[in-house]
NUTOR-942824 format. One line per field, with one value per atom (N, C-alpha, C): residue in one letter; x, y, z; residue number from 0; atom name. Coordinates in steps of 0.001 Angstrom, whole numbers, plus 524288, in hexadecimal, padded with zeros to 5 digits. Layout:
N
resn a/...
X X/...
Y Y/...
Z Z/...
resi NUM/...
name CA/...
//
This chain:
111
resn x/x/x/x/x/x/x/x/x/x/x/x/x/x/x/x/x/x/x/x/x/x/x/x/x/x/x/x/x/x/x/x/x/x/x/x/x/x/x/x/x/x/x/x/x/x/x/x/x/x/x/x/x/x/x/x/x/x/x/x/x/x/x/x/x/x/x/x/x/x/x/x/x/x/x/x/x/x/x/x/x/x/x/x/x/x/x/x/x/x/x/x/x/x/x/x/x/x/x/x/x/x/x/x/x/x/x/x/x/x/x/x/x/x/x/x/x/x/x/x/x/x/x/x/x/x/x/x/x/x/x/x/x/x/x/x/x/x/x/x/x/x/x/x/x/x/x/x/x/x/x/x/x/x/x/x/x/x/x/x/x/x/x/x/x/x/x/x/x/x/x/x/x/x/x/x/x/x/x/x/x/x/x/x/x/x/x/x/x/x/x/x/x/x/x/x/x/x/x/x/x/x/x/x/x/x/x/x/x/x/x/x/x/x/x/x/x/x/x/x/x/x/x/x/x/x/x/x/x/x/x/x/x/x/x/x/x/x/x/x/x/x/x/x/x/x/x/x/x/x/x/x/x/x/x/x/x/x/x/x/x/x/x/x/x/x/x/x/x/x/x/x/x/x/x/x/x/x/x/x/x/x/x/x/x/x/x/x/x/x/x/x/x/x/x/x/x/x/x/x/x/x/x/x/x/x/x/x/x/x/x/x/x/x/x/x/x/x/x/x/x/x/x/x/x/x/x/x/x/x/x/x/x
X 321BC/323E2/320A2/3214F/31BC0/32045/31DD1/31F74/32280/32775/32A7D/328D1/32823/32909/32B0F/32EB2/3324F/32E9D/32AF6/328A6/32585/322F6/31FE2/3231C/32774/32946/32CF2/32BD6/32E8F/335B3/33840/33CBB/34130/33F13/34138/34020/33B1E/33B77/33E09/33F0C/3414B/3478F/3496E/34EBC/3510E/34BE3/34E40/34EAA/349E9/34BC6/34F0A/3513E/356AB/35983/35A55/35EA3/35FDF/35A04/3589F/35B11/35958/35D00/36253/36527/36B67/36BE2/36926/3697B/36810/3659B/36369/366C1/36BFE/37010/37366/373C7/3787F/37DFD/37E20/38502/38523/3811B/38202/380DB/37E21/37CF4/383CC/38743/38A98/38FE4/38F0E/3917D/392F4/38DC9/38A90/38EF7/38D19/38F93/39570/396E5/39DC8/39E64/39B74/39CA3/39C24/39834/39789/39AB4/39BD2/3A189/3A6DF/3A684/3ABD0/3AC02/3A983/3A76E/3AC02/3AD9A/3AFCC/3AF2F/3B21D/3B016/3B408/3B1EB/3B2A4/3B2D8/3B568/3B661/3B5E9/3BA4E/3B978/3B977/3B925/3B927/3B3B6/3B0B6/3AB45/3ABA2/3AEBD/3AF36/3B008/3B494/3B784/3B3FC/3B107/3B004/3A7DA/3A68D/3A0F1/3A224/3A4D9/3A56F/3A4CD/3A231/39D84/3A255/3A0D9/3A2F2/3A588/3A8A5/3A875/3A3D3/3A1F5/39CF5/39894/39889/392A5/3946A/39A24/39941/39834/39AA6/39999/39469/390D7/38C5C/38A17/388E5/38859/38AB7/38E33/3903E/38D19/38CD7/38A7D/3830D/38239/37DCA/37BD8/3805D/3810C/38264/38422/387B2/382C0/37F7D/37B12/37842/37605/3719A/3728A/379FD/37966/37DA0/37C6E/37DC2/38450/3889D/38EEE/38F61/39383/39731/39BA4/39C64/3A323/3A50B/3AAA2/3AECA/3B41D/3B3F9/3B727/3BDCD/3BFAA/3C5D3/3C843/3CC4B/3CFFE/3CBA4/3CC55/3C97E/3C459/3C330/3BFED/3BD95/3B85D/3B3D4/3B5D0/3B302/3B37E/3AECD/3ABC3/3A5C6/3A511/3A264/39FAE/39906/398B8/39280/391F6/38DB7/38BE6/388F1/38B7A/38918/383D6/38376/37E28/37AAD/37AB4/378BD/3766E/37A31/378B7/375EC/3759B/37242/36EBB/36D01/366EE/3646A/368FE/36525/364E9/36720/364A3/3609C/35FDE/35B8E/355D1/3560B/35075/3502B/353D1/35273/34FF3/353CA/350FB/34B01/34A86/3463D/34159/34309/33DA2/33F8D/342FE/342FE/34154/34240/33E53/3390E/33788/33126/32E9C/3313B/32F08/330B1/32A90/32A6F/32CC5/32E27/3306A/32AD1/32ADF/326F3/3251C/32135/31FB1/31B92/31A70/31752/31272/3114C/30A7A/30A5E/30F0A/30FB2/311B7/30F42/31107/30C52/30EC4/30AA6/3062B
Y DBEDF/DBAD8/DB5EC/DB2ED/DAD4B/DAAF2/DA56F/DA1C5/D9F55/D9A5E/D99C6/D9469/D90F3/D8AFD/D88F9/D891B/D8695/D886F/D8D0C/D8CB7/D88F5/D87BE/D8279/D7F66/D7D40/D7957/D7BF6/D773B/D7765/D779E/D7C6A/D7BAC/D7764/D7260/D6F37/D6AE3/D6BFA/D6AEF/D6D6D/D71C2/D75FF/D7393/D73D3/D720C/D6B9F/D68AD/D6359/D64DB/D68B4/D6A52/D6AE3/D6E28/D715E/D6EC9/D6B0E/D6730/D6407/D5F94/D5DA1/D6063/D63A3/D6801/D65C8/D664E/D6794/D6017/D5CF6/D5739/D5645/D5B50/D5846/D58B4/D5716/D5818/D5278/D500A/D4BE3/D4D3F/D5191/D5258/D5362/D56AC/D57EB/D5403/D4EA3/D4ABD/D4781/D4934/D46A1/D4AB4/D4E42/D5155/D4FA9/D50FC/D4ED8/D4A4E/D4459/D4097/D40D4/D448C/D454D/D45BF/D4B37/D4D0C/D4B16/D453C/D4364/D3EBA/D3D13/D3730/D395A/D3EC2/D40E8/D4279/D41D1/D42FB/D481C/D4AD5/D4FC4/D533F/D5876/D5C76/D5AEA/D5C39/D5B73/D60D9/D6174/D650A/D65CB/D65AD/D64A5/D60E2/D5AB4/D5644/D552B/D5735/D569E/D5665/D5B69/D5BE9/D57D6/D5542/D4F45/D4A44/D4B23/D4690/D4696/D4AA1/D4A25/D4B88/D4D0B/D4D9A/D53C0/D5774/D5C08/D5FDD/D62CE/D6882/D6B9A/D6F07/D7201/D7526/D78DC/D7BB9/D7901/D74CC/D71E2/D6E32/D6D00/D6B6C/D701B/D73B7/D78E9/D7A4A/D79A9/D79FF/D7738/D71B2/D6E5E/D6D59/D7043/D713B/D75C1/D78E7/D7E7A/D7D15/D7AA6/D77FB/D7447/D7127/D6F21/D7212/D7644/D78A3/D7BD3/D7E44/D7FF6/D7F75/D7A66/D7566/D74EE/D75B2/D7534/D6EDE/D6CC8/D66E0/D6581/D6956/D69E9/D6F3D/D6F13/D74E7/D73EE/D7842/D787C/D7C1E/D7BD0/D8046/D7F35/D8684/D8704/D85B3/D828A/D823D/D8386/D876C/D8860/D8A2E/D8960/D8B64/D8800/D8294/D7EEE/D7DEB/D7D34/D7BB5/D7508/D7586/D7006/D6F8B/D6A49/D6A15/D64FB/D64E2/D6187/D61B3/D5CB1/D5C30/D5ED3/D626D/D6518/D60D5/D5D9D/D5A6D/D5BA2/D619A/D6399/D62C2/D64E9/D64BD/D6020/D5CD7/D581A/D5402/D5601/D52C7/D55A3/D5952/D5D03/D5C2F/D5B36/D5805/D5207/D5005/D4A19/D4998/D4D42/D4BEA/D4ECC/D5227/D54BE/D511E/D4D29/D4C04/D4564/D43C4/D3F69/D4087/D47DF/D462C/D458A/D46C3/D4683/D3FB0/D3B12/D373A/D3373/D3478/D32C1/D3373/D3764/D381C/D3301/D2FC8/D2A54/D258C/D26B6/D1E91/D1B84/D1687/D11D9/D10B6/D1014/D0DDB/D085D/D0757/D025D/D01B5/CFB9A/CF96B/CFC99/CFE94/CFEB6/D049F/D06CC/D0E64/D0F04/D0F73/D1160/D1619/D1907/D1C17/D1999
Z BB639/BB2D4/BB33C/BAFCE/BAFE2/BB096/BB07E/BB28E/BAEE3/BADE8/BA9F6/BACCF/BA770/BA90C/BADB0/BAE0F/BB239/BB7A6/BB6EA/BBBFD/BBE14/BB94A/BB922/BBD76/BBDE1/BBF51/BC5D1/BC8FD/BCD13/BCB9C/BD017/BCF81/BCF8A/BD137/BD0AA/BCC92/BC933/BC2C6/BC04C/BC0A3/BBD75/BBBDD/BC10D/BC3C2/BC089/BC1FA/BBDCE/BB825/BB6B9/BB197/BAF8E/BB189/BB053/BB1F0/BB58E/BB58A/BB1E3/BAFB8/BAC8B/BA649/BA525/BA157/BA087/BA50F/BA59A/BA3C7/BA4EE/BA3C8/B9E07/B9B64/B9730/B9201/B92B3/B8E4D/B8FBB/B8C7B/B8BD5/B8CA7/B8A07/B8C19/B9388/B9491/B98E1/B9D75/B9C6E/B9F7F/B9DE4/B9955/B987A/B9B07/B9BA1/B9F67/BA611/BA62A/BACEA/BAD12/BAA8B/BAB7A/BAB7C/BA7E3/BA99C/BAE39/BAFE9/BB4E8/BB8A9/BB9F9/BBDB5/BBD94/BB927/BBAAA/BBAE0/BB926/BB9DF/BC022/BC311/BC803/BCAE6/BC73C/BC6D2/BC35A/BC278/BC11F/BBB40/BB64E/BB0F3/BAD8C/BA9C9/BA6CF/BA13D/B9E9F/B9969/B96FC/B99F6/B98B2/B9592/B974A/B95A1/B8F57/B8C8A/B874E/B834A/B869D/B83AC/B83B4/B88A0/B8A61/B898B/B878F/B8506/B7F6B/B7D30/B7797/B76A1/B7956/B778F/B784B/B7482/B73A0/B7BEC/B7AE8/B8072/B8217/B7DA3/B7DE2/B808A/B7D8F/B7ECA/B8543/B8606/B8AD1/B8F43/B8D54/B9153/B910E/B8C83/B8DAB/B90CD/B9073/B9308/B9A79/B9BCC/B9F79/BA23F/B9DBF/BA1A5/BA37C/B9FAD/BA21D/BA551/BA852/BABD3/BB1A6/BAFED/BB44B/BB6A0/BB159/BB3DA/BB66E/BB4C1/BB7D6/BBDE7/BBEDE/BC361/BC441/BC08E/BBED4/BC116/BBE58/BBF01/BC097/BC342/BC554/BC155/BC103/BBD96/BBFBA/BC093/BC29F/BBE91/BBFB2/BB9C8/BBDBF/BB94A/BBAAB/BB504/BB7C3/BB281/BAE8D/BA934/BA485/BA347/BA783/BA59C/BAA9A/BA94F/BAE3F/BAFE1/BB260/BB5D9/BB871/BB662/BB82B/BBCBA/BBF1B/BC162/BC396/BC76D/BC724/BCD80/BCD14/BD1DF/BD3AF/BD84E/BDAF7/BDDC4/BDEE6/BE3BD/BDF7C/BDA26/BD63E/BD30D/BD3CD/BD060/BD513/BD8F8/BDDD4/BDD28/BDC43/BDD07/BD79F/BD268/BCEAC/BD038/BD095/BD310/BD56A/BD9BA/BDD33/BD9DC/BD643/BD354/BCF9F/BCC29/BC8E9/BCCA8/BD0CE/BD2E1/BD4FF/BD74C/BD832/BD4DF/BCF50/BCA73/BCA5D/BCB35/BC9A6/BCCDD/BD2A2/BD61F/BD6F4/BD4A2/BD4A8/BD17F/BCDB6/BCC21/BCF7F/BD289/BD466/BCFFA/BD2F6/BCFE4/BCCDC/BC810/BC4A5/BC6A3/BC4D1/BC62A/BC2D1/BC133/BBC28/BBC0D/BC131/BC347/BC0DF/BC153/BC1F7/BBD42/BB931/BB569/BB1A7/BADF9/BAAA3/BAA5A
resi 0/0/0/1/1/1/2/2/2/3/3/3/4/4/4/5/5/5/6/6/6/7/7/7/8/8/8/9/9/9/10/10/10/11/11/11/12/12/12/13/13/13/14/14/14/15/15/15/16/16/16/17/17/17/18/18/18/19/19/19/20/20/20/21/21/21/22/22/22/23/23/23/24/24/24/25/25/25/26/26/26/27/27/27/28/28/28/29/29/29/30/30/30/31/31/31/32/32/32/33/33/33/34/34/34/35/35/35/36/36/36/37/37/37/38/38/38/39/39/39/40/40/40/41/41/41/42/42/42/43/43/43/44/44/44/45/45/45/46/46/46/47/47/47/48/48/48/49/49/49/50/50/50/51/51/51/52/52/52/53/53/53/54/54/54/55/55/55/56/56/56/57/57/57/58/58/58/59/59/59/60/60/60/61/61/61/62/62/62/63/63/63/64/64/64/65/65/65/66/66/66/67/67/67/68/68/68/69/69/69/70/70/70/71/71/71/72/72/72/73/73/73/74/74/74/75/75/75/76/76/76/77/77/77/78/78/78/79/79/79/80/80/80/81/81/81/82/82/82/83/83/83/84/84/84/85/85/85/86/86/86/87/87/87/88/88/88/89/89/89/90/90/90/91/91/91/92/92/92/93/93/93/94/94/94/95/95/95/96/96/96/97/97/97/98/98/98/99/99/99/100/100/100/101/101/101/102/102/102/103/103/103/104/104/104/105/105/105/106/106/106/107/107/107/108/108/108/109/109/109/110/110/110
name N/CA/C/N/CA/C/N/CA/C/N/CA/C/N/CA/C/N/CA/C/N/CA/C/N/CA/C/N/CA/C/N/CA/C/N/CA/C/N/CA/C/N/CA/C/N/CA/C/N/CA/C/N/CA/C/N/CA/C/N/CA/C/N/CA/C/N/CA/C/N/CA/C/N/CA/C/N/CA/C/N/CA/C/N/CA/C/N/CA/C/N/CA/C/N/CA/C/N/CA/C/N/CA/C/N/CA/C/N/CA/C/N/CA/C/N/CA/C/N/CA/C/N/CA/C/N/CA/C/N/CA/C/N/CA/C/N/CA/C/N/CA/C/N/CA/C/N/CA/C/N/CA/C/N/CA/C/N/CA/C/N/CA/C/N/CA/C/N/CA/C/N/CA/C/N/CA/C/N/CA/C/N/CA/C/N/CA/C/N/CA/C/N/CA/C/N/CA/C/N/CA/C/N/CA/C/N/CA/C/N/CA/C/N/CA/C/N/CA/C/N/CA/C/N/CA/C/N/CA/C/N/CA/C/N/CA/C/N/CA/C/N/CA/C/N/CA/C/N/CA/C/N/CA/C/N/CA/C/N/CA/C/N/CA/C/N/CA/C/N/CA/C/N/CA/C/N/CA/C/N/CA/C/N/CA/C/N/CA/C/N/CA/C/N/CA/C/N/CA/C/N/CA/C/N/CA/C/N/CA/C/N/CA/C/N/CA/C/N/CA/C/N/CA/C/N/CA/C/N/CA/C/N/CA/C/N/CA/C/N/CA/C/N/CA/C/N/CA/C/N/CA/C/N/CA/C/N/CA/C/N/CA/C/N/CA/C/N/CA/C/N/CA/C/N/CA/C/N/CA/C/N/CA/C/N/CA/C
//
């Protein structure tokens, strides 16, 4: 078998990728933010309270859940989501470490 893009890249480019991915939707950065001031586990509130269809929040959900991003556990007939803390610390620290790799700018250091 040859090689597929992604070989190109170290597993931990790969990894922001695909994290990066799971960030690159508005509803789902408007999700996220539920889930983290609700600083508990949320359900079908999401529906009322972003405007969007159930489908498209369940879409939007299952692609979060993938990433790694929220856990959900089913109660009764309806999920119940929250934020995988081990998770959302191991993206913090890959995405801080591509944001720390820039020194503080300075007049002298530029293009």
């Amino acid at each position: 078998m040859g090689i597929t893009k992604s070989d190109l890249f170290t597993k931990e480019q790969n990894e922001i990728a695909r994290l990066a991915k799971a960030f690159a939707h508005p509803a789902r950065i408007a999700i996220l933010q539920r889930v983290l001031n609700a600083k508990t586990c949320i359900n079908s509130d999401l529906v009322q309270e972003l405007g969007l269809a159930q489908a498209t929040i369940s879409q939007h959900l299952k692609e979060l859940k993938s990433a790694g991003l929220i856990q959900g556990n089913i109660e009764g007939v309806s999920m119940s989501y929250c934020i995988d803390p081990e998770q959302w610390l191991k993206v913090q620290n890959l995405f801080n470490g591509i944001f720390n790799e820039l020194e503080a700018p300075t007049a002298s250091k530029r293009c």
